[in-house]
N, C-alpha and C positions, 0 to 999 in steps of 0.2 A: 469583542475580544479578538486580535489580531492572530493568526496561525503562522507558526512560525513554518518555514519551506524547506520540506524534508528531502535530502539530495542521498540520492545514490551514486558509491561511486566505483565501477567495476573493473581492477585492473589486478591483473598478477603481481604486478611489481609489490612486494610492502612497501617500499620507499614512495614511492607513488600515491599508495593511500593512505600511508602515514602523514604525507608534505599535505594532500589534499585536505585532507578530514580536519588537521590544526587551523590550515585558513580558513575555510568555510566557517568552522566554529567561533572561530575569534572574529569572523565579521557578520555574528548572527545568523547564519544559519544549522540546520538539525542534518547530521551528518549520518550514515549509515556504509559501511564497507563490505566490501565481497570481493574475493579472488578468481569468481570463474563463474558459469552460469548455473553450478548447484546453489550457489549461495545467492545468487541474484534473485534468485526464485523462490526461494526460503524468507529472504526479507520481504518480497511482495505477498507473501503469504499471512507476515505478523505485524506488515506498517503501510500508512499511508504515504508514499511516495510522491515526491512531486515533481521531480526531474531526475532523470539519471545521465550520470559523467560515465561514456564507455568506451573501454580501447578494444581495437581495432586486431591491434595484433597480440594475440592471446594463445595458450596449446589448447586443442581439443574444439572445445564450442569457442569459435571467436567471434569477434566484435559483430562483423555483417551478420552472422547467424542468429545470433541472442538479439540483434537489431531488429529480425526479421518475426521473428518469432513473437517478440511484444509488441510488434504491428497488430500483428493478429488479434491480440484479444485486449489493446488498451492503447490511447492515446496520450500516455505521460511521453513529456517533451525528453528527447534525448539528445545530448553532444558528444557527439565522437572524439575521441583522442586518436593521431592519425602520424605514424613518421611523414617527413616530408618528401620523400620518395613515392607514397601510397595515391596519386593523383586520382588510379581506376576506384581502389577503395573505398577513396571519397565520394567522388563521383555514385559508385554504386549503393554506400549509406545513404545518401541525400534522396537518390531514386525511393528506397527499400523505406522511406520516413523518418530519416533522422532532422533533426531541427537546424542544424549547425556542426561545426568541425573545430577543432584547432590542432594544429600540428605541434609535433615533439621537436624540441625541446619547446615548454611552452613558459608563457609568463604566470604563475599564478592568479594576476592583478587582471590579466585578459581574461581568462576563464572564469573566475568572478563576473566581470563586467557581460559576458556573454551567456550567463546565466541568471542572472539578474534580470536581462533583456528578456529574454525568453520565456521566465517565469510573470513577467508582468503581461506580456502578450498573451501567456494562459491562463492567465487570472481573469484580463476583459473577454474569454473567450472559451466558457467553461465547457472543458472535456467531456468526448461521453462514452464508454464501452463502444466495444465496437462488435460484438460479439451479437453474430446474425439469430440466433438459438433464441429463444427466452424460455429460460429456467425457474421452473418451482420449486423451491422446497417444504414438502410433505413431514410433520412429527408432530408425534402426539396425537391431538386434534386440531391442529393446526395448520396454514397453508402462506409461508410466504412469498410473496410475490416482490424481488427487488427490482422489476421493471414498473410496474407499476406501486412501488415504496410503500406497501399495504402488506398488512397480517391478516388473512380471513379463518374463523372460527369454522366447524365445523357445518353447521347453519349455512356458509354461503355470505352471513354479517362482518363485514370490514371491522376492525378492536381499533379503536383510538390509540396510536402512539406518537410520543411524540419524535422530534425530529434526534435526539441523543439516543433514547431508546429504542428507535429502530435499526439506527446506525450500531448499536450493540449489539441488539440478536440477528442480525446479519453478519458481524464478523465472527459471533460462535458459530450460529446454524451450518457457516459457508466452510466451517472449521471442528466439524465435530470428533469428539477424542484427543483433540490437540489443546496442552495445558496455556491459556494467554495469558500475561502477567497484567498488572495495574499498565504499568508503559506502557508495553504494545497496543491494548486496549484504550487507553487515552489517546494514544495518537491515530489509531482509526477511526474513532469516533469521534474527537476533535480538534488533532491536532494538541503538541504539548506548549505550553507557556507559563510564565511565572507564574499566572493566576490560577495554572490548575493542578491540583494537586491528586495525589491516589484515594482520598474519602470520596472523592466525587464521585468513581466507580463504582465503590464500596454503596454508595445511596442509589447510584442509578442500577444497577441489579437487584436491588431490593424494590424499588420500583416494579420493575419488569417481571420480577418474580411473581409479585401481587397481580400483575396480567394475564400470564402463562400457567403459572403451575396451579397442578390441582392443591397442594396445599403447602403456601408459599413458606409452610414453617418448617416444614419437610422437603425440601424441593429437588426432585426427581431429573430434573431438566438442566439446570444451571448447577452445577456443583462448585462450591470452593474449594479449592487445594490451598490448604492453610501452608503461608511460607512462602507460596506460587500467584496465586491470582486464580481464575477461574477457568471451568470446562465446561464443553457444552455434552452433558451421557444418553440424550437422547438420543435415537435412534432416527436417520436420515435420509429421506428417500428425494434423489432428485426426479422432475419429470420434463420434460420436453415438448 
């Protein structure tokens, strides 16, 4: 099943991300908008992103800053949006890890074309955190380990899961208290396409229930919010 390639696109303007978000969508791809760097951060918190569209000149947090700062802890590919006057700019996004540039005024038809490109080059060439730290998450009796993509019991014995269901209690665990709907959750665990629908969820938590909870008819850990999609009530200790 193909994924479809979830673009970010981060610019003050609405016109901007209004014009962006219609072409993307109407030539296939998953569009996702934000006006500044609180939003940019919010989205990476409830979707799987696979490149992000970012301008340069923005009020407050701009382009090189929020450039600089998802260096740090992720290697999704990004293109900067750049006036044609900005020469150091660029220069200094290209330095700071951005992928590519286009300047304003731009063709829509290029910025597709250079995103395209980009996203195929990180496809043969899969991403990896870059974050020096490795983090445990502690709940329950339980201990996951997303650098090593393993759940150990309290025992010390790795639990068998498989590759959707770990990809699920990784974006609660890593998001505890926070309501995720059917969407969000589909698309971090894998990606949204025609063939997948919201039961899928609805099965794969039922799943993982039966793994985790002490008693999966009761469950303590994974709650549903009827109307919303699920939460994770467990209580979260990261370790270091």
């Amino acid at each position: 099943m193909e994924r479809t390639p979830h673009i970010l696109v981060v610019d003050d303007h609405r016109e901007i991300r209004e014009l962006l978000a219609k072409y993307f969508e109407k030539n296939g791809l998953r569009v996702t908008v934000a006006d500044g760097g609180g939003a940019m951060r919010a989205a990476f918190k409830v979707a799987a992103i696979d490149l992000v569209v970012l301008d340069i000149m923005m009020p407050g947090e701009d382009g090189l800053t929020l450039c600089r700062q998802l260096r740090q802890t992720s290697e999704v590919p990004i293109v900067l949006l750049t006036a044609v006057s900005e020469e150091t700019d660029r220069i200094v996004g290209l330095e700071l890890g951005a992928d590519d540039y286009v300047t304003k005024p731009f063709n829509p038809r290029e910025l597709l074309a250079r995103v395209r490109a980009i996203l195929r080059r990180a496809a043969a060439t899969p991403r990896q955190e870059t974050s020096a730290e490795r983090v445990l998450y502690r709940f329950d009796r339980w201990t996951l380990d997303p650098a090593a993509h393993a759940l150990f019991g309290e025992d010390g014995e790795e639990v068998a899961l498989g590759t959707a269901e770990f990809r699920l209690l990784q974006a609660l665990v890593t998001r505890p208290a926070m309501v995720l709907t059917r969407d969000q959750l589909l698309d971090i665990t894998a990606g949204r396409s025609a063939q997948v629908f919201d039961r899928s969820i609805d099965n794969l938590v039922s799943r993982l229930r039966r793994r985790i909870e002490r008693d999966p008819q009761q469950p303590a850990l994974i709650k549903t919010v009827w109307g919303d999609g699920y939460v994770f009530a467990g209580r979260v200790e990261e370790t270091r």
